[in-house]
N, C-alpha and C positions, 0 to 999 in steps of 0.2 A: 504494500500500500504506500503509495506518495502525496504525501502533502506539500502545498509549500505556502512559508508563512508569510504576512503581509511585507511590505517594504519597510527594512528596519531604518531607526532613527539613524541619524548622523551619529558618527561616536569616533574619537580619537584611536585611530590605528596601531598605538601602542599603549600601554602600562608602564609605569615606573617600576624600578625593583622595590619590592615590598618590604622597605626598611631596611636593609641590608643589602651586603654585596654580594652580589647572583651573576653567575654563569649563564651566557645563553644556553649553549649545551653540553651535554656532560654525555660521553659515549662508553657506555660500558665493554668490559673487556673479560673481567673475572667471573668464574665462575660463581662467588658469595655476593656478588652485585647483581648477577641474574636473579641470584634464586630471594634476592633480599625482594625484588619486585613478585615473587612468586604468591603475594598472598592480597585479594583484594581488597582489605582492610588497610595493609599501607600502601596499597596506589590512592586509598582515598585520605591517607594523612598526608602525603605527598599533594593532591588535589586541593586541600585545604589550605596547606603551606604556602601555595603558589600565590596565596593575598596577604599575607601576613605573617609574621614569626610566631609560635604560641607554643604555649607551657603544656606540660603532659595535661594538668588538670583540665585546661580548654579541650584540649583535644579531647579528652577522656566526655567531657560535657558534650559538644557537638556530636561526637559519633555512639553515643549515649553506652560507652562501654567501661568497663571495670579499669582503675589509673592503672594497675598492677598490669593488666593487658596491652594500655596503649604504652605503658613503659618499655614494656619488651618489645613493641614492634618498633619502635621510635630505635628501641640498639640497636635493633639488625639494622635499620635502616642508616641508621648513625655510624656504625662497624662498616658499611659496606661506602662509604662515605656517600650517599644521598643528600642526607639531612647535616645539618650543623650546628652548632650552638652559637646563637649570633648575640646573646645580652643573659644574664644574670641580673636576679634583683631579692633584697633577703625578707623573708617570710617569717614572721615568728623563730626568728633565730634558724631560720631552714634556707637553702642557695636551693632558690627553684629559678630552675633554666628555663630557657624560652627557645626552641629548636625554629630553622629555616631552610627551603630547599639549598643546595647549592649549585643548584643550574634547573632553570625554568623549565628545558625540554629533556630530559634523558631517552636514549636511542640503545640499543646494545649493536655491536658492533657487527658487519658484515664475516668478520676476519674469527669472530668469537666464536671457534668452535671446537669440536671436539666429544670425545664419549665422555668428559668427565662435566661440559657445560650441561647445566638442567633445561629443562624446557622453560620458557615464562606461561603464565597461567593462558590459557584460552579471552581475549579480550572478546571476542566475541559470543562468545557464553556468559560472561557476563552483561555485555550488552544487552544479553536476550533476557537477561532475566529484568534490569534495570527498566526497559523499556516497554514491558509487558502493557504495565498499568497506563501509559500512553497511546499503547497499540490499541486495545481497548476503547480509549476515550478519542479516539481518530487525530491523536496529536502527533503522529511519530511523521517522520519526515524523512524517508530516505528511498534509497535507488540500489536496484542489483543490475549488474552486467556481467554479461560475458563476450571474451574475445578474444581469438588464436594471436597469439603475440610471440613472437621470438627473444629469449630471457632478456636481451638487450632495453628491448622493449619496454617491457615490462620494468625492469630496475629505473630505466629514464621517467616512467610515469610516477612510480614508486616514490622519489625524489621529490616532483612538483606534487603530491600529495603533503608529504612529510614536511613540505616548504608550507603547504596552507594548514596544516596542522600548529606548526609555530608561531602560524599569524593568530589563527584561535586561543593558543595559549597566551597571546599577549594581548587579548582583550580586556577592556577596564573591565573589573566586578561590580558591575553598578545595577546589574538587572535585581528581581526576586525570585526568580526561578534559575537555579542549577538545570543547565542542556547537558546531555552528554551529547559526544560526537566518538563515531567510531569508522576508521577506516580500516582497509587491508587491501591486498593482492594475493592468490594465495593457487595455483595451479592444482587443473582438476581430471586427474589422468581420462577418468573412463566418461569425461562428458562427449553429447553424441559430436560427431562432425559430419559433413557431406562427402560425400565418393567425389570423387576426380571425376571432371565431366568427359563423357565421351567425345561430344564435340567441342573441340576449343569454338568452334568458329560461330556455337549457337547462343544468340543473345539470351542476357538474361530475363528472366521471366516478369510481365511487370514493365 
């Protein structure tokens, strides 16, 4: 199902860094940076991060889970260097941290491979699950294609994707509604195709 939504307002084409000093992009390479992106909980601490720096306890408040929970995702994420600690402030005699991404867009590498690299989680399964309740309510907004490409191809398309993905990531956070957006590429051995025509010289059909 495709929808498409009215003509949005004018809005400044970039965001500030969110208080602190942010990387445009950070390309993973390690296999503990893959698998630190491997759970959908901290893609969404990471998602949050992208507006502002915030303390376990904020986080633990918005994504309405146990501090003891968003602590440990916030280390992996911090161990794998994601996240960073960009300000301290004291608490009742306590140093409570205020963690920040440290690059707006992370990519894992081309080059990043291997039997010992993990898979990253399915972004498309979660998509589906995210976008149910919109599917539903006739608000989802997107497009399936297909089309025989030669891997060149495809990696060149690939790229102006991931180029407008960057530009999404730098939009102001001024709306009240969180949009996901979800792209891929992703080859499909046993889709059907047409036989080779008998006759070169017979127009096509239409």
């Amino acid at each position: 199902m495709t929808r498409h939504p009215s003509a949005p307002r004018s809005v400044p084409a970039t965001i500030p860094p969110p208080g602190h000093e942010i990387a445009d992009r950070l390309v993973l390479t390690r296999p503990d940076q893959v698998r630190a992106l491997g759970h959908p909980l901290r893609t969404t601490i990471l998602g949050l991060l992208t507006e502002r720096a915030a303390s376990v306890a904020e986080l633990a408040e918005a994504t309405r889970r146990p501090k003891g929970t968003i602590a440990h995702h916030v280390a992996v994420l911090h161990d794998a260097g994601l996240v960073q600690v960009v300000r301290t402030r004291r608490v009742r005699a306590v140093e409570e941290r205020f963690y920040g991404r440290a690059a707006r867009t992370v990519t894992i590498s081309v080059n990043a491979e291997g039997p010992e690299l993990p898979l990253d989680f399915n972004d498309f399964e979660v998509a589906a699950r995210e976008s149910r309740a919109a599917y539903e309510e006739r608000l989802l907004w997107a497009f399936l294609r297909h089309a025989r490409l030669t891997a060149e191809q495809a990696s060149e398309f690939w790229q102006r994707l991931r180029d407008l993905v960057e530009e999404y990531d730098r939009l102001p956070r001024s709306g009240d509604t969180t949009y996901g957006l979800a792209v891929g590429i992703y080859p499909i051995p046993d889709y059907p195709t047409l036989p080779e025509r008998h006759d070169p010289e017979a127009p096509d059909a239409g």
